[in-house]
C-alpha positions, 0 to 999 in steps of 0.5 A: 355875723359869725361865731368869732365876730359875735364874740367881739362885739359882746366882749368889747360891746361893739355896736354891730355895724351893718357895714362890717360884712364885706369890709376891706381889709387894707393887709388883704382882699375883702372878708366876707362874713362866711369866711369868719364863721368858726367852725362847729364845736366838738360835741361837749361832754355833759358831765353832769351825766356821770353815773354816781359810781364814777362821781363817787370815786372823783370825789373820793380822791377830791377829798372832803374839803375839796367837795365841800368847797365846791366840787359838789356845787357844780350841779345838780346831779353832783350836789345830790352825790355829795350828800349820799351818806356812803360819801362820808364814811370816812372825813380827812379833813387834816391834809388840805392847805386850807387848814392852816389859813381858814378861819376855825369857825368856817372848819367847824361849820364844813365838818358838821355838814360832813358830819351831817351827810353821813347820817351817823355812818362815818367811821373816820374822822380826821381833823387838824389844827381846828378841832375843839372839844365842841365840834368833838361832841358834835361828832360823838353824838351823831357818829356813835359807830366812829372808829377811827380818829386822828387829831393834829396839832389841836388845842383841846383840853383834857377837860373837854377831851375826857368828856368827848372821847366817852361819846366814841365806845366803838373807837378802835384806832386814835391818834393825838399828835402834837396836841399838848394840852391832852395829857396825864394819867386821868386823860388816858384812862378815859380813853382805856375805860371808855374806848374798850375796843381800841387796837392802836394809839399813837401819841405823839409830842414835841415840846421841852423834855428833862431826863430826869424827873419825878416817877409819878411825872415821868410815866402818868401818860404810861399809867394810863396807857396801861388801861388800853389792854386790847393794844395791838400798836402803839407809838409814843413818840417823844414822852417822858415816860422810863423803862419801869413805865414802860414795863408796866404797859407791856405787861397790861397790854399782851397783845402788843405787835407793833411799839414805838417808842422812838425819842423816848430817852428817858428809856435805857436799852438794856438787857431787861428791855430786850428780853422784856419786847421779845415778843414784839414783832416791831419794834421802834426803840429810842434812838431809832432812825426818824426818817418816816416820822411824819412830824420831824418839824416839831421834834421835842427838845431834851 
């Protein structure tokens, strides 16, 4: 029996009946058993021989969550690739729909095996929504070398942030993004004692702002800030710091290139701001357009 014949009778477990070959069609002349014969297939590729530089490349592009999920399952060869630490210098795990449905527990699990196949050569990590401060120290203790790591919207504490963020010395590039419960000074010189090499942060919040407020409230954050002296960017997008805070930043962080302080109202662009941010070559102030701002559903409110 031929090809197309053989998978009827598999799909729809037809009996084989002996008579079928040289049956009557009543729309047209007898078929024969050749005649149904498919033709042969196309040689196939066999994609488990894909040399590793190639398959390193697709799942460069899956991105972690996709490997995770399955790319890297589909044999052996492409099992063996993603496990490779060179796989897993840098994690993202924060751009995949899946974080938002998934439950936090099956997040956690698949960032410790990233984790874990990096064999302490991950240098970026990035996580959204279900990062806690456990799965954080996870990460410090088996990538001491992390140097760049963005948070998204997750519900760490100061507590058990203060005490992860000492496990990363080498940390160059942090971002905390509407991650409400990590604030005020004490937070933020941690980072400045502990991350004594970082260049850029951003911090970013929504939430309720008042225009006016205690000074010490207003500008805890910007105290902190003012231990990160290796500062070459920074964006605090809608904090409640004023011009004196920011003030003190710009004097304890010469190096500063970039600043955005974009929705920072509490800051009056005068005379002395200007002259203060001479120096810097870009500057984002207040009431700057908000058109590239990545988080432009989560505005704060003042």
């Amino acid at each position: 029996m031929g090809l197309v014949a053989s998978s009827v009778v598999q799909l729809f477990n037809c009996p084989q009946d002996r008579n079928f070959r040289g049956r009557t069609s009543k729309l047209g002349p007898e078929i024969s058993s050749e005649k149904m014969e498919a033709p042969p297939a196309p040689d196939a590729r066999d994609w488990s021989a894909l040399n590793v530089d190639a398959l390193s490349l697709i799942f460069t592009k899956l991105g972690a969550i996709e490997v995770l999920m399955g790319a890297g399952l589909v044999c052996h060869s492409w099992l063996d690739t993603a496990k490779l630490p060179d796989m897993w210098r840098s994690v993202d795990m924060s751009n995949h729909n899946v974080v938002e449905t998934m439950p936090d527990s099956v997040l956690h699990c698949m960032a410790k095996v990233a984790v874990d196949r990096s064999c302490g050569q991950l240098e970026a990590f990035a996580g959204k929504r279900f990062v806690n401060a456990n799965l954080l120290k996870y990460i410090g203790d088996r990538a001491p070398s992390l140097k760049r790591l963005r948070l998204i919207s997750c519900k760490i504490n100061n507590v058990g942030f203060m005490d992860a963020i000492k496990k990363f010395p080498l940390l160059e590039d942090l971002e905390l993004s509407l991650c409400p419960y990590v604030f005020g000074k004490d937070s933020f010189e941690t980072i400045g004692m502990s991350c004594t090499h970082l260049t850029c942060f951003k911090w970013c919040m929504d939430g309720v702002h008042r225009f006016k407020g205690n000074y010490n409230y207003m500008n805890m954050e910007a105290m902190g800030i003012t231990t990160m002296t290796k500062l070459c960017s920074l964006q605090i997008f809608g904090s409640r710091l004023n011009n004196c805070g920011l003030a003190a930043i710009l004097d304890n962080c010469p190096n500063l290139e970039s600043l955005d302080i974009r929705y920072c109202f509490n800051v009056k662009e005068d005379g002395a701001l200007h002259e203060k941010c001479a120096g810097i070559r870009s500057l984002r102030l207040p009431r700057d357009s908000i058109n590239d701002y990545e988080f432009k559903d989560n505005l704060p409110t003042w």
